[in-house]
BALOBA-1460 file (C-alpha; in Angstrom, 3 decimals):
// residues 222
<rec num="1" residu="x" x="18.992" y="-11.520" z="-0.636"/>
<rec num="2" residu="x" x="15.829" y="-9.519" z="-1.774"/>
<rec num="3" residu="x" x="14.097" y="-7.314" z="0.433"/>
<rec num="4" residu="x" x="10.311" y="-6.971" z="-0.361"/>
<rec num="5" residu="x" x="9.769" y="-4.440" z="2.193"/>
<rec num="6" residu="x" x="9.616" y="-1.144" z="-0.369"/>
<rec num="7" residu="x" x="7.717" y="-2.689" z="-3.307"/>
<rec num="8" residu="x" x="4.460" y="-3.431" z="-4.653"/>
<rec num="9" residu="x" x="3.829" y="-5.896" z="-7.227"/>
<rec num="10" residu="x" x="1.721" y="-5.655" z="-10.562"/>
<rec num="11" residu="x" x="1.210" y="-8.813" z="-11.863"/>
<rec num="12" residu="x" x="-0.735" y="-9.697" z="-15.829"/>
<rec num="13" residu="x" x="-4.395" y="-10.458" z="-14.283"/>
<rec num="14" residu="x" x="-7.462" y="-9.096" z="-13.943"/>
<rec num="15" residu="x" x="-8.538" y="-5.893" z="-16.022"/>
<rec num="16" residu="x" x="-7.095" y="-3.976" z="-14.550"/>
<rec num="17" residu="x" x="-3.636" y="-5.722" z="-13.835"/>
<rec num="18" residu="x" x="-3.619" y="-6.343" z="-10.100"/>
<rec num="19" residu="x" x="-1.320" y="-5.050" z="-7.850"/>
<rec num="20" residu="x" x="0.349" y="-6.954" z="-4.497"/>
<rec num="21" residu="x" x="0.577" y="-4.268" z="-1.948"/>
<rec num="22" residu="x" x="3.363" y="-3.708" z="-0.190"/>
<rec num="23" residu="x" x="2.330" y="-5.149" z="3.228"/>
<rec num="24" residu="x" x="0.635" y="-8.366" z="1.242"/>
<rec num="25" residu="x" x="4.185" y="-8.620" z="-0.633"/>
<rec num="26" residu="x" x="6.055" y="-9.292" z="2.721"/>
<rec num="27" residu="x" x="3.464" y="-11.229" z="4.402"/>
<rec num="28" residu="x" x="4.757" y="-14.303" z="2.011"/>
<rec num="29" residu="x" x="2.367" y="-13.725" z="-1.078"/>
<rec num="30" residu="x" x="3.053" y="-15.806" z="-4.146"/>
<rec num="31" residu="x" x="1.297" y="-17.287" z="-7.211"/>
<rec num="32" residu="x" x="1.966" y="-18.887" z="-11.195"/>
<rec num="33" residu="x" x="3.364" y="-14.648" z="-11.658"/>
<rec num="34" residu="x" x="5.957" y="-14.608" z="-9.006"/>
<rec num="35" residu="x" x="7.385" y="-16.303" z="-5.886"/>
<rec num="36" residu="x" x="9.881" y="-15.097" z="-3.357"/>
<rec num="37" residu="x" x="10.719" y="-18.682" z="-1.741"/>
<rec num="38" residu="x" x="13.565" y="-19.081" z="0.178"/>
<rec num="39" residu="x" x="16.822" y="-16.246" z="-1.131"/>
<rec num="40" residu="x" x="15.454" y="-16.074" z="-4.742"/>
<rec num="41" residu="x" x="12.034" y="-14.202" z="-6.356"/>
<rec num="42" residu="x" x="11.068" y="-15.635" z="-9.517"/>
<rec num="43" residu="x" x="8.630" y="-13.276" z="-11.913"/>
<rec num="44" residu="x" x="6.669" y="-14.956" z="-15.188"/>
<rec num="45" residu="x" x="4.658" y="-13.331" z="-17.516"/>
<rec num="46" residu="x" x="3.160" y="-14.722" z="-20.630"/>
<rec num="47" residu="x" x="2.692" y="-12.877" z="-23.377"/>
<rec num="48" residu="x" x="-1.035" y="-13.477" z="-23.350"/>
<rec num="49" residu="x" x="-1.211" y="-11.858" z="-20.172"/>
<rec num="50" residu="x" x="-3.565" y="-8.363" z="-19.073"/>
<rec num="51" residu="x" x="-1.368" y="-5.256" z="-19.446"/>
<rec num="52" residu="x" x="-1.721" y="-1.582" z="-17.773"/>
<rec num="53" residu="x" x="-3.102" y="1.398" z="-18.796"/>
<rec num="54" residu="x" x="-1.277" y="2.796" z="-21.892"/>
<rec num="55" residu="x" x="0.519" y="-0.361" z="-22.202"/>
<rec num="56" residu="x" x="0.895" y="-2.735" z="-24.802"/>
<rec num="57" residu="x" x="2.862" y="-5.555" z="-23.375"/>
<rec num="58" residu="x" x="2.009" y="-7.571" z="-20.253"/>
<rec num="59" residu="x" x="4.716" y="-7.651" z="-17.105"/>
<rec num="60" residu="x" x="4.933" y="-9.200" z="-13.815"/>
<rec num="61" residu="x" x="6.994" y="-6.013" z="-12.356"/>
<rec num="62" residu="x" x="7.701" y="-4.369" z="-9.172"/>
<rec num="63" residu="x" x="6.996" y="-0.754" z="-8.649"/>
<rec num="64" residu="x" x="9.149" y="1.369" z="-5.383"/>
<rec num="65" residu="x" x="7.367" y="2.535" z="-2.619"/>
<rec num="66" residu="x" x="7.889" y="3.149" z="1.033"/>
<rec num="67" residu="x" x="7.906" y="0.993" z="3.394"/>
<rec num="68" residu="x" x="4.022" y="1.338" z="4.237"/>
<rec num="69" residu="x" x="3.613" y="0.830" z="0.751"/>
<rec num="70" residu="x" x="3.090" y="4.500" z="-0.361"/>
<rec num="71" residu="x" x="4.685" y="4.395" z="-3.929"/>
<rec num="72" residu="x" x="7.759" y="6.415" z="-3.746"/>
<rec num="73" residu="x" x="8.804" y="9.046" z="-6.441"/>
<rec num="74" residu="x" x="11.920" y="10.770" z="-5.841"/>
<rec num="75" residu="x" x="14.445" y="13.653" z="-7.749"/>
<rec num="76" residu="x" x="17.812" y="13.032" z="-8.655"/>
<rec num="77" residu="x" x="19.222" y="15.994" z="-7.318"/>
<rec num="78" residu="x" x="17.894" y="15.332" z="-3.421"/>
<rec num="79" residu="x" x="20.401" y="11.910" z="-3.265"/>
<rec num="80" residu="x" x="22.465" y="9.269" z="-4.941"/>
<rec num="81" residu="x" x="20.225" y="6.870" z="-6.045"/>
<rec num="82" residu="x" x="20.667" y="3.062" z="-7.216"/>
<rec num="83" residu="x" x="19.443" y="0.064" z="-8.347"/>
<rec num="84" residu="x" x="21.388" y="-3.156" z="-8.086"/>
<rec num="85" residu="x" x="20.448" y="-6.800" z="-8.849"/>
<rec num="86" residu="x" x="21.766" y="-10.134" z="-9.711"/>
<rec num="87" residu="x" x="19.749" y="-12.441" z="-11.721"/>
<rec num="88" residu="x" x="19.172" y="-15.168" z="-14.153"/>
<rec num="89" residu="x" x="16.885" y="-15.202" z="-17.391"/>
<rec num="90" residu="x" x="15.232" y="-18.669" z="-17.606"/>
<rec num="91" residu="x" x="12.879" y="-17.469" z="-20.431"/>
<rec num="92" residu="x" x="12.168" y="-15.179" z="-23.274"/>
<rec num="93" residu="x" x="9.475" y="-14.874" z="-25.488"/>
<rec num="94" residu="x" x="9.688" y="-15.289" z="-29.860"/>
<rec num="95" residu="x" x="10.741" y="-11.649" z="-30.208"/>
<rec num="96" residu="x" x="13.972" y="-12.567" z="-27.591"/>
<rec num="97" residu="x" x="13.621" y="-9.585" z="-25.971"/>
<rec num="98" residu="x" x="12.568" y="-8.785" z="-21.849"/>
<rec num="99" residu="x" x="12.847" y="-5.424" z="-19.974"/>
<rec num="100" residu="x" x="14.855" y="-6.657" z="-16.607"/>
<rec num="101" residu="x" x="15.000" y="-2.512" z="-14.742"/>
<rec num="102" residu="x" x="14.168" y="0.624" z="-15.156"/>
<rec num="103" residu="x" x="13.937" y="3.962" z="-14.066"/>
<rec num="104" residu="x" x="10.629" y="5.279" z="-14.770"/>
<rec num="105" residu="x" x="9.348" y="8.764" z="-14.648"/>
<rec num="106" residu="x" x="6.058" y="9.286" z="-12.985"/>
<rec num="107" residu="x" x="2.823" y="10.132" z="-14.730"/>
<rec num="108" residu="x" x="4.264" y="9.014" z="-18.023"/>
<rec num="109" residu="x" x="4.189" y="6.232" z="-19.985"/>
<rec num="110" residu="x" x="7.861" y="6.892" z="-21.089"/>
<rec num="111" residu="x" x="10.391" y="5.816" z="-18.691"/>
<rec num="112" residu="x" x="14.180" y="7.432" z="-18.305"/>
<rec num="113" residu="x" x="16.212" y="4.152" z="-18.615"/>
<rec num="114" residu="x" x="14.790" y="0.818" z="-19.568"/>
<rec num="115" residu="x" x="17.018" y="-1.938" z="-19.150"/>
<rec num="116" residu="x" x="16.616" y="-5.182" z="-21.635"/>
<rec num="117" residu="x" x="17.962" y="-9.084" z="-22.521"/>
<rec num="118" residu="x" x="18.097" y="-9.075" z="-25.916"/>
<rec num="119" residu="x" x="18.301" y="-12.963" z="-26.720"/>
<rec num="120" residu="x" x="19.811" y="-13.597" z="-30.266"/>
<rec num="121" residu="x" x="18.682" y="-16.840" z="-31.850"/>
<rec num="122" residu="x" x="22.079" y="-16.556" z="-33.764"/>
<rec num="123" residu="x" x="24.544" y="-16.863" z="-31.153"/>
<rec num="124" residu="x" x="21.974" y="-18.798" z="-28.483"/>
<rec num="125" residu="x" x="23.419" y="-16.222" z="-26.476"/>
<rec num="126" residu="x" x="21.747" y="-12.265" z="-25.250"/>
<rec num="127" residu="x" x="23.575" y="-8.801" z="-24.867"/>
<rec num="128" residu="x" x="22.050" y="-6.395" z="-22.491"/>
<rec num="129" residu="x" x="21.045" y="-2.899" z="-24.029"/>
<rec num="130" residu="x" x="20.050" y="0.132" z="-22.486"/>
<rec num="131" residu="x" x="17.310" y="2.372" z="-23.771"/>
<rec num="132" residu="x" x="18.052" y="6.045" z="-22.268"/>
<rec num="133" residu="x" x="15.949" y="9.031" z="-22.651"/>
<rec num="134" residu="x" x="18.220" y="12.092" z="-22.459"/>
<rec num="135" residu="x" x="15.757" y="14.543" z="-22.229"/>
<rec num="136" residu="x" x="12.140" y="14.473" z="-20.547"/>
<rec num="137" residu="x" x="10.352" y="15.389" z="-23.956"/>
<rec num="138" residu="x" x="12.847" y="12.918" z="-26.261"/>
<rec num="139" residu="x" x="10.142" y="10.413" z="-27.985"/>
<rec num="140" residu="x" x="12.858" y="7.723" z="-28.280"/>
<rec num="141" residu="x" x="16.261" y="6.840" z="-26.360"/>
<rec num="142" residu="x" x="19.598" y="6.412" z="-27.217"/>
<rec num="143" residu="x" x="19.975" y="2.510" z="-27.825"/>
<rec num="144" residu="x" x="23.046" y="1.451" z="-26.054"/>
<rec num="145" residu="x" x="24.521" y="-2.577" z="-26.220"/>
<rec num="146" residu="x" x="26.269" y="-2.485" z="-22.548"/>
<rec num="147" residu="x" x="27.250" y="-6.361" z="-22.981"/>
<rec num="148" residu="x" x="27.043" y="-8.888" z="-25.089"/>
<rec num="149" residu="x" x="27.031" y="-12.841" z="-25.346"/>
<rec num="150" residu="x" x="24.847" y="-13.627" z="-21.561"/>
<rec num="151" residu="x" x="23.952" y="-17.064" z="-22.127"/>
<rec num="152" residu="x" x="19.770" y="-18.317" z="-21.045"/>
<rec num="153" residu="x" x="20.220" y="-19.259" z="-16.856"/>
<rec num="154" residu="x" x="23.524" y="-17.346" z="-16.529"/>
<rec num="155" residu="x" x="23.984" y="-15.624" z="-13.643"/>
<rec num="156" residu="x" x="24.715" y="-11.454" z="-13.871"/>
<rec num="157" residu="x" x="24.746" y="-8.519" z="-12.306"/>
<rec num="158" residu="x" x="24.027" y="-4.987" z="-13.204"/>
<rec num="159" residu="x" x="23.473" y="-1.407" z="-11.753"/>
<rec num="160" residu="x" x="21.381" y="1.609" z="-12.777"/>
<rec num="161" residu="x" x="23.072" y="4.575" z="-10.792"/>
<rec num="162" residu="x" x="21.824" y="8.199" z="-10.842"/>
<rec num="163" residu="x" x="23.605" y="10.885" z="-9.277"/>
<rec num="164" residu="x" x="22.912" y="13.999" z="-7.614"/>
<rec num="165" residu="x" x="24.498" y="16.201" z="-10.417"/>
<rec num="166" residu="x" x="22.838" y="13.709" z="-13.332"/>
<rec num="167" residu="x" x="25.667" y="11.485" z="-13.823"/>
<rec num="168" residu="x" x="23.944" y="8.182" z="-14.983"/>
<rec num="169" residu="x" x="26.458" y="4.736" z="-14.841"/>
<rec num="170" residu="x" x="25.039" y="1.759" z="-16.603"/>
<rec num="171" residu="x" x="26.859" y="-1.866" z="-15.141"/>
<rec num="172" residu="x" x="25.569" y="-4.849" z="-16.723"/>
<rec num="173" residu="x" x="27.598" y="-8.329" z="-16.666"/>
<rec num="174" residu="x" x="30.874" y="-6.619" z="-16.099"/>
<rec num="175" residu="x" x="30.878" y="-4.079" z="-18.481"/>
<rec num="176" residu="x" x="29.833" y="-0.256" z="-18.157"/>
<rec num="177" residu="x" x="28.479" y="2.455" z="-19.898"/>
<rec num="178" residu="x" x="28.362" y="6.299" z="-18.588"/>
<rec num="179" residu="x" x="26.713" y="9.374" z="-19.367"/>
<rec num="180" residu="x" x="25.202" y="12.875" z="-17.933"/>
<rec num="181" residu="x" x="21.003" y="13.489" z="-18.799"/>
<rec num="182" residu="x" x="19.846" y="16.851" z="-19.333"/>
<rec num="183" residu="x" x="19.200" y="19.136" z="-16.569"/>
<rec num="184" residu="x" x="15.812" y="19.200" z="-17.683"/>
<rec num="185" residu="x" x="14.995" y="16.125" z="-15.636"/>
<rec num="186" residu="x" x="15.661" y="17.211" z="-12.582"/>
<rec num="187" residu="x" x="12.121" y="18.405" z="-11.913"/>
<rec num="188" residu="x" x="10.678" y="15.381" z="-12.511"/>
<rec num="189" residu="x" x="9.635" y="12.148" z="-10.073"/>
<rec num="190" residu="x" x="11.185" y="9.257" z="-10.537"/>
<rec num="191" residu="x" x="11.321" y="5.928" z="-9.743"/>
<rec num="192" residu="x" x="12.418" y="2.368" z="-9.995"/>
<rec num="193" residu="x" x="11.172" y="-0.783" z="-10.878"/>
<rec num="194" residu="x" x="12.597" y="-4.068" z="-11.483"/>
<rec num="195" residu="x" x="10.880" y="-7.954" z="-12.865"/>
<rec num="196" residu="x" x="9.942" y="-8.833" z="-16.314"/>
<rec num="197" residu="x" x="8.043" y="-6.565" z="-18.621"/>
<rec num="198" residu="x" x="8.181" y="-8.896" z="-22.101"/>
<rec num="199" residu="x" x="8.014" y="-7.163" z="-25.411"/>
<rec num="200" residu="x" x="5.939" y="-9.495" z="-26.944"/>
<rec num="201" residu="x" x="1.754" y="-10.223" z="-26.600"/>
<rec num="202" residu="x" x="1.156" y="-12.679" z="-28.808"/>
<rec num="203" residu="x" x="1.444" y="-16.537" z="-28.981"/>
<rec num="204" residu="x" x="0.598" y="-19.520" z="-26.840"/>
<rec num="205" residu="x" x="0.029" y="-19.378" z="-23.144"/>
<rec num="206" residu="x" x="3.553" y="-20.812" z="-22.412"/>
<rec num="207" residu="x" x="5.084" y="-17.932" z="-24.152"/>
<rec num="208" residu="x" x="6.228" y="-15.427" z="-22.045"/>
<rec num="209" residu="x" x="9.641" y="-14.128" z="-20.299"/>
<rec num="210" residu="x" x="10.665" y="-15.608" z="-16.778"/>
<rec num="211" residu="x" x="13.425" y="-14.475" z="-14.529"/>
<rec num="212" residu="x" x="15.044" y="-15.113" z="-11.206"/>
<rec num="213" residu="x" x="16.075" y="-12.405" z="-8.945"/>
<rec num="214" residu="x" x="18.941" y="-13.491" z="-6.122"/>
<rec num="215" residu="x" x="19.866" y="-9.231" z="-5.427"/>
<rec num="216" residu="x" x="17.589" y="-6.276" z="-5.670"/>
<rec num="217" residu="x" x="18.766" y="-3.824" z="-3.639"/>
<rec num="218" residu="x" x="17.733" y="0.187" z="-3.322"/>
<rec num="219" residu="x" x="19.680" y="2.629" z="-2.266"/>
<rec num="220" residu="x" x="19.127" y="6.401" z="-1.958"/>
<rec num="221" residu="x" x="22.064" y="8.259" z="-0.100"/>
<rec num="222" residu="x" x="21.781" y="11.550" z="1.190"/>
């Protein structure tokens, strides 16, 4: 089951991208960029699509917030904080490769963790990499395959969990990766988000990356 209740929606239209308010989000909205019929919520984004500020890739993504749809930014030390979904990836785009979660840092355009299916035209087949920024100030993340050989419309699972004392766990498809950030980040806001962000803007209109959401769950315990 997905509860819509503490996210807002961007989706690749308009300039700027618009974004689905919380409150509009629960009230049932849905168009071509996503749809939350029935237990499922289905994202597309072609890679022709309008991006954000300081982006260069389009995404049909949701953002946290509370449940009156202020966006919520929170610190790692004040709770155990987690992100869990189970999904399928019905689509990627020519360079194979979709961000599915994240934990982003506010007022940056560099997030902490960004999850990605990596599809491999070799092997018809994706592995799921992390891309984890130790430090606050690091320009580029440690690149980290958690699993391997996640077939196109194959159900998984994974996990992004952040403890109070900086302990990050990585599950993705049954497999797990673990390490401790740098104190450094314990200052700054974070936040999740979860959806399709494709790493690709170029080709037809039909390019893009879709996936279908059937968990996304938030949990911060004090």
């Amino acid at each position: 089951m997905v509860d819509l209740a503490t996210w807002n929606l961007s989706i690749p239209e308009g300039s700027p991208p618009k974004t689905i308010e919380t409150p509009r989000l629960v009230d049932g909205f849905r168009d071509k960029y996503f749809n939350s019929e029935g237990s499922t919520v289905y994202f597309w984004s072609p890679v022709t699509g309008s991006k954000t500020e300081n982006a260069i890739y389009p995404r049909s993504e949701l953002r946290e917030t509370y449940k009156d749809g202020t966006l919520r930014n929170w610190l790692y030390p004040d709770a155990d904080n987690q992100l869990r979904a189970k999904l399928v990836v019905n689509q990627v785009p020519s360079s194979g490769k979709i961000v599915i979660g994240q934990i982003h840092a506010k007022d940056s355009s560099k997030p902490m963790v960004k999850l990605e299916y990596q599809y491999k035209d070799a092997t018809s087949t994706g592995d799921i990499v992390a891309k984890v920024r130790m430090r606050p100030n690091d320009d580029e993340g440690r690149v980290i395959t958690v699993a391997t050989g996640v077939k196109l419309n194959q159900a998984f699972s994974y996990r992004l969990h952040l403890d109070r004392t900086g302990d990050l766990g990585i599950t993705a498809a049954g497999r797990s990766w673990y390490t401790t950030i740098s104190s450094t980040w314990r200052v700054k806001p974070l936040y999740f988000k979860a959806g399709v962000y494709v790493q690709d803007n170029t080709g037809y209109t039909s390019e893009g990356g879709k996936v279908t959401f059937s968990v996304l769950d938030i949990d911060h315990n004090t």
